[in-house]
Structures are given as structure tokens and as C-alpha cells.
mmCIF file as gemmi writes it, N, C-alpha and C atoms, coordinates in Angstrom:
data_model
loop_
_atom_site.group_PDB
_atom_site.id
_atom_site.type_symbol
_atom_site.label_atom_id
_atom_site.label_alt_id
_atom_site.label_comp_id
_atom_site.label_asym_id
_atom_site.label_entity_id
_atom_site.label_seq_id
_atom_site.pdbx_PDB_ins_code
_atom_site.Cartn_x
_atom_site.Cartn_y
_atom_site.Cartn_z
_atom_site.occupancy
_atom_site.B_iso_or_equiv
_atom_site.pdbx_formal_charge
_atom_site.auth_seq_id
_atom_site.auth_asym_id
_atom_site.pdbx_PDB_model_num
ATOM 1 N N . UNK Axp A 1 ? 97.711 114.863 -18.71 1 0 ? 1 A 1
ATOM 2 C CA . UNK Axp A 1 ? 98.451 113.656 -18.403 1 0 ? 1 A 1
ATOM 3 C C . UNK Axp A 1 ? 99.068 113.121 -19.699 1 0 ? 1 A 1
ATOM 4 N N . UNK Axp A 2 ? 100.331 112.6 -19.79 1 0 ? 2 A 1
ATOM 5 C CA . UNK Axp A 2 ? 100.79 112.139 -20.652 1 0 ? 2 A 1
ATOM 6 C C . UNK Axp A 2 ? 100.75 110.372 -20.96 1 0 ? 2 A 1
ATOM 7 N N . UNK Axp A 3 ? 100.257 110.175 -22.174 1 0 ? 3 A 1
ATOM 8 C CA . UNK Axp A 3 ? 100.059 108.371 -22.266 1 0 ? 3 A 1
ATOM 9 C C . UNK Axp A 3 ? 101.735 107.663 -21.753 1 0 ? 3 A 1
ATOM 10 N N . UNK Axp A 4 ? 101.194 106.651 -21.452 1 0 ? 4 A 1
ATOM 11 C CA . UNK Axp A 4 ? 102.417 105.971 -21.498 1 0 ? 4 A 1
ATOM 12 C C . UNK Axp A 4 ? 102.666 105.303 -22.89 1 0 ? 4 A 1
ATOM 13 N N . UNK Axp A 5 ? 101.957 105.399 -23.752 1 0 ? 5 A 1
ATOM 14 C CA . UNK Axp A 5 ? 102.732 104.716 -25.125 1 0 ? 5 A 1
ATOM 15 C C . UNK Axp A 5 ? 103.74 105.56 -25.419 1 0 ? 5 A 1
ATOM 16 N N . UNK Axp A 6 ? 104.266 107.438 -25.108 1 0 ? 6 A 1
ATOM 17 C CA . UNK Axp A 6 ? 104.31 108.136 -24.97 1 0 ? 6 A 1
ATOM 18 C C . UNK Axp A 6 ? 105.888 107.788 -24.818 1 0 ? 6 A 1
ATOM 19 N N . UNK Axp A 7 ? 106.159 106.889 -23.233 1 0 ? 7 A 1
ATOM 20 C CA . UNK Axp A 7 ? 107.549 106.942 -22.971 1 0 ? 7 A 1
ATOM 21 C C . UNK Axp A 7 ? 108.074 105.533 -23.963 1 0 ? 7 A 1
ATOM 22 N N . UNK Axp A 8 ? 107.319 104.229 -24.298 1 0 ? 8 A 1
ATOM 23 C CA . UNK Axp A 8 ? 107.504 103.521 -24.923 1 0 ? 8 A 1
ATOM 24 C C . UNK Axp A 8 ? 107.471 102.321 -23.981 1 0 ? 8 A 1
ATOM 25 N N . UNK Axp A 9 ? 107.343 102.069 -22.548 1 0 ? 9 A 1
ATOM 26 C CA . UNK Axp A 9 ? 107.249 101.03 -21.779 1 0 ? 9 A 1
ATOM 27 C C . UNK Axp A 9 ? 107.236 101.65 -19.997 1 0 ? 9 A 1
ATOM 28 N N . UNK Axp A 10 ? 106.326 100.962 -19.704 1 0 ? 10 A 1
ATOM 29 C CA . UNK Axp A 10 ? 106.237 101.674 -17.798 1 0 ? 10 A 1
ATOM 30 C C . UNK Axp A 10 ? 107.574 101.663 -17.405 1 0 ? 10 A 1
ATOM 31 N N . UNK Axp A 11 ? 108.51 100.558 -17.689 1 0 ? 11 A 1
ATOM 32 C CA . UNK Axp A 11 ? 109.533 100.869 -16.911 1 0 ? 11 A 1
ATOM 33 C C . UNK Axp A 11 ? 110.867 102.192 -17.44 1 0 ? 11 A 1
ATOM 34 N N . UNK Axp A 12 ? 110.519 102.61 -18.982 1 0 ? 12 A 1
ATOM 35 C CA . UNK Axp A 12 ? 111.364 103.542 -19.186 1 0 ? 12 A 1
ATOM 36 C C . UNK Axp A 12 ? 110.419 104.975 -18.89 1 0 ? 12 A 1
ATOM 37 N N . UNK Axp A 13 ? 109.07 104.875 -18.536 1 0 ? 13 A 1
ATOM 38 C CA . UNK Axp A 13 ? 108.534 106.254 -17.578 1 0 ? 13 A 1
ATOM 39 C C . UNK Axp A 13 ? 109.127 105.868 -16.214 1 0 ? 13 A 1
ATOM 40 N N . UNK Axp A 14 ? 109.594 105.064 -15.508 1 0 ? 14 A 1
ATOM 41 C CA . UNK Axp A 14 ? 109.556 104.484 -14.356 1 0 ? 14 A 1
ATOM 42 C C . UNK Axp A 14 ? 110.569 105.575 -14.085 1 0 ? 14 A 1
ATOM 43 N N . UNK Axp A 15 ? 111.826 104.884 -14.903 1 0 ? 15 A 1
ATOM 44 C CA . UNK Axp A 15 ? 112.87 105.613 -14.843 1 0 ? 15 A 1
ATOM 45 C C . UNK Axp A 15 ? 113.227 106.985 -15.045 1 0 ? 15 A 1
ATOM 46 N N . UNK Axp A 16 ? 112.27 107.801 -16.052 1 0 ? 16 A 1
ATOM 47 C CA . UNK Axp A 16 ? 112.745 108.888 -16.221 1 0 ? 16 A 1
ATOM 48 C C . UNK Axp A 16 ? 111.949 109.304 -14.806 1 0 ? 16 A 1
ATOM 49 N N . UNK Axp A 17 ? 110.785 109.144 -14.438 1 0 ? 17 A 1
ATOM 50 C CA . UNK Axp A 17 ? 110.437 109.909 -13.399 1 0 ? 17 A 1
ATOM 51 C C . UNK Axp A 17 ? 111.615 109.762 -11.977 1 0 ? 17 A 1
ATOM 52 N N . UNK Axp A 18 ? 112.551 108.661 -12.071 1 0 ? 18 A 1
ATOM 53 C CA . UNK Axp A 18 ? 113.544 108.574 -10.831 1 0 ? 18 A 1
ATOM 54 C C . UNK Axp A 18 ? 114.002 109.741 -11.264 1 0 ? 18 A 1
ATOM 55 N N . UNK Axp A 19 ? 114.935 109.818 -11.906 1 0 ? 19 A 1
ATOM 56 C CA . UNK Axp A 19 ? 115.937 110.275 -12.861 1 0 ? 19 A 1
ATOM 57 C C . UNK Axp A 19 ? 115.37 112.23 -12.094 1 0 ? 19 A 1
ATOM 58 N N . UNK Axp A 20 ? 114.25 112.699 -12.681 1 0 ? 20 A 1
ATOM 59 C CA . UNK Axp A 20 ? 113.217 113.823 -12.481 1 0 ? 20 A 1
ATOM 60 C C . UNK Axp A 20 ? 113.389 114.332 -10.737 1 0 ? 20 A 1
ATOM 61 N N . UNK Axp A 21 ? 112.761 112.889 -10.152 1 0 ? 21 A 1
ATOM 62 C CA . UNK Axp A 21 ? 112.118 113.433 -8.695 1 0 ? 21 A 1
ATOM 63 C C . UNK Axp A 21 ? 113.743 113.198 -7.653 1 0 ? 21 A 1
ATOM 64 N N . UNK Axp A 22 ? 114.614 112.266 -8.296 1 0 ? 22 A 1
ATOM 65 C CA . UNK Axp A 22 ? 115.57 112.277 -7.483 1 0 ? 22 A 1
ATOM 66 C C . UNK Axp A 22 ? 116.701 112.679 -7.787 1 0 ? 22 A 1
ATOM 67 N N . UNK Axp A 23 ? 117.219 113.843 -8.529 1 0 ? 23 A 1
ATOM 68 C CA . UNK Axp A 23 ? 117.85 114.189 -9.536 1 0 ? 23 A 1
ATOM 69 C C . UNK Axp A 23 ? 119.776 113.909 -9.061 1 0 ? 23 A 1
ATOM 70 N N . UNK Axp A 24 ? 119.366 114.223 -7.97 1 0 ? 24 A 1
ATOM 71 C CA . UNK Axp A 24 ? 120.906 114.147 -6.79 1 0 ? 24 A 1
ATOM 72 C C . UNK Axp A 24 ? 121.653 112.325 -6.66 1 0 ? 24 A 1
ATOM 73 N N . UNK Axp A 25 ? 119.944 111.236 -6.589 1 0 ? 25 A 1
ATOM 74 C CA . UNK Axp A 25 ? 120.592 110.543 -5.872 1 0 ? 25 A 1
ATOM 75 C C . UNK Axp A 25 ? 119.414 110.159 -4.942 1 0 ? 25 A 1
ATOM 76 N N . UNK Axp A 26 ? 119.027 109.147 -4.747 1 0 ? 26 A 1
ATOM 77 C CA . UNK Axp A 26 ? 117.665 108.149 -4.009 1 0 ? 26 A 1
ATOM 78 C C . UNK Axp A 26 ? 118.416 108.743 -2.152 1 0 ? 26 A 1
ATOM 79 N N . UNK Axp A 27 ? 117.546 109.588 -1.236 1 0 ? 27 A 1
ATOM 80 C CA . UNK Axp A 27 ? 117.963 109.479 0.209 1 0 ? 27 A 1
ATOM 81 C C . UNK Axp A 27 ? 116.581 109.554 1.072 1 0 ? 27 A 1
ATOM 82 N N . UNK Axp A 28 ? 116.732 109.1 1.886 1 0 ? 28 A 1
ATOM 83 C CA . UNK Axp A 28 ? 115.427 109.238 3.314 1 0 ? 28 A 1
ATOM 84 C C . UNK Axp A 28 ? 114.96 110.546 3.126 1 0 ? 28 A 1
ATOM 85 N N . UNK Axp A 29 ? 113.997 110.936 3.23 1 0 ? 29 A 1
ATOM 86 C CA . UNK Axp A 29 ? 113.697 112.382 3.462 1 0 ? 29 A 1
ATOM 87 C C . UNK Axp A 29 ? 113.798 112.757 4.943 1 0 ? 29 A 1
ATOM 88 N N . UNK Axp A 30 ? 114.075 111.752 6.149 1 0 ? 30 A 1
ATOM 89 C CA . UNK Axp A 30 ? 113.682 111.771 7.357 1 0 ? 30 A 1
ATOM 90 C C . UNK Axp A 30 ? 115.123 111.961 7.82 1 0 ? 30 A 1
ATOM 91 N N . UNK Axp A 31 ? 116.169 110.762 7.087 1 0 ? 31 A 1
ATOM 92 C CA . UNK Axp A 31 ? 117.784 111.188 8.21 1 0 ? 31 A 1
ATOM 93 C C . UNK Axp A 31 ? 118.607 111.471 6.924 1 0 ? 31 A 1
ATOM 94 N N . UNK Axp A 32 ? 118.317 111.077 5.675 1 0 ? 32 A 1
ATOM 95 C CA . UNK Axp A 32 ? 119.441 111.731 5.15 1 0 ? 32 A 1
ATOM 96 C C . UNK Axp A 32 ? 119.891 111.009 4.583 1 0 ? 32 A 1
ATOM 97 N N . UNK Axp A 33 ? 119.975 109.328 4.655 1 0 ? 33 A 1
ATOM 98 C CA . UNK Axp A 33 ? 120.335 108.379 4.693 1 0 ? 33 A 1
ATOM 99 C C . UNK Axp A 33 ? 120.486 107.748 3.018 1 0 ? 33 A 1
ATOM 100 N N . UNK Axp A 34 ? 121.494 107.604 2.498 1 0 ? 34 A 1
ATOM 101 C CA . UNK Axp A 34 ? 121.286 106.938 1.026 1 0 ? 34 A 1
ATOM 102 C C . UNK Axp A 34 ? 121.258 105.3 0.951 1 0 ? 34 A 1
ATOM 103 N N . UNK Axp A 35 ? 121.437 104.352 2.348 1 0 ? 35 A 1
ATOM 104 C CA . UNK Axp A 35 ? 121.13 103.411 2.048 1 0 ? 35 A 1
ATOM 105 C C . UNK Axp A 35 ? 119.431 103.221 1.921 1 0 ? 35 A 1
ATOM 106 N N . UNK Axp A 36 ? 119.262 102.934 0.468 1 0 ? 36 A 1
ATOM 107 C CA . UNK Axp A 36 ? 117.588 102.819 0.275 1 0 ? 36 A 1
ATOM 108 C C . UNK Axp A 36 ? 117.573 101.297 -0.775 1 0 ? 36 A 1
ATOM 109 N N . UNK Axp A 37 ? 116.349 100.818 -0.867 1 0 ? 37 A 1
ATOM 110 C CA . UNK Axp A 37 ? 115.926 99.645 -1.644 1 0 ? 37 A 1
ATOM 111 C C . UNK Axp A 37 ? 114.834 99.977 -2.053 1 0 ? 37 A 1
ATOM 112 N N . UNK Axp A 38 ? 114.512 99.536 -3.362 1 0 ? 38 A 1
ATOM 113 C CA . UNK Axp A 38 ? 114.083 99.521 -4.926 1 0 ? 38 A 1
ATOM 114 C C . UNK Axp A 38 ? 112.863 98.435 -4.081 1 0 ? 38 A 1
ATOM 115 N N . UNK Axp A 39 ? 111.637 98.848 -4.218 1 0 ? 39 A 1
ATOM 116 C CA . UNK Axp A 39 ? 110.472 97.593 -3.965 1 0 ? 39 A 1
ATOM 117 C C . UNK Axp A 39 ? 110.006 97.532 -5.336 1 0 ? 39 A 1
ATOM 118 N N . UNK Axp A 40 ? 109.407 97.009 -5.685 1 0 ? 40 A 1
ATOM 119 C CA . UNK Axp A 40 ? 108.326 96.347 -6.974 1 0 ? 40 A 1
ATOM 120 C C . UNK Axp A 40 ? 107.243 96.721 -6.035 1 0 ? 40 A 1
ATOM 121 N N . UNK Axp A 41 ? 106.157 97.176 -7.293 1 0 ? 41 A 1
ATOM 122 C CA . UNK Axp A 41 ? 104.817 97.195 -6.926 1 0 ? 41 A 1
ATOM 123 C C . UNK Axp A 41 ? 104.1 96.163 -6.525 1 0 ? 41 A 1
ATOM 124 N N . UNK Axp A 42 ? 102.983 96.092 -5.693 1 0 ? 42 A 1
ATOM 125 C CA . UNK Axp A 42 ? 101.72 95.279 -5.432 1 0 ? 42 A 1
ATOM 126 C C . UNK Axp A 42 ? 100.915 96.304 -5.387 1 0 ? 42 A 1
ATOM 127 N N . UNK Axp A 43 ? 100.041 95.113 -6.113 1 0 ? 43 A 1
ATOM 128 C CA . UNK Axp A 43 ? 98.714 94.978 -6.345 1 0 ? 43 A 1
ATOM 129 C C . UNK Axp A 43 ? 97.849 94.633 -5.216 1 0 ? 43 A 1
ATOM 130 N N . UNK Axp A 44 ? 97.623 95.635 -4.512 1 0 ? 44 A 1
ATOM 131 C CA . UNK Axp A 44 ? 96.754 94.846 -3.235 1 0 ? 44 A 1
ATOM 132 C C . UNK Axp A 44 ? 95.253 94.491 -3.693 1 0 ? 44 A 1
């Protein structure tokens, strides 16, 4: 596992992992669909 002091702040690992897992472009995996929205985490 790599530290996060590593990327220099959670939100610039945040990003490279978008960047990584969605390389095309944020879509549904179900229709295809690119209207998508950005949630913030909870803490349940």
C-alpha cells in the first residue's frame, strides 16, 4: 500500500485515482449514462 503523504494530500490521491479508474470519462456501469454526481464522503 502506498502512504498518502506519498501523493501530498487525500484529495490529490483522490484525483489521481479518478483520473486511473475512469480514464475515458465518469459513466453508469448499468446504462451508459455520463450524467453522474460527485458525492463527498460520510462518515457513518
Amino acid at each position: 500500500m502506498i502512504p498518502l503523504d506519498a501523493f501530498g494530500s487525500e484529495s490529490v490521491a483522490a484525483d489521481l485515482l479518478q483520473q486511473v479508474r475512469w480514464r475515458d470519462g465518469v459513466s453508469c456501469p448499468r446504462c451508459h449514462s455520463d450524467r453522474t454526481a460527485v458525492l463527498n464522503h460520510c462518515k457513518a
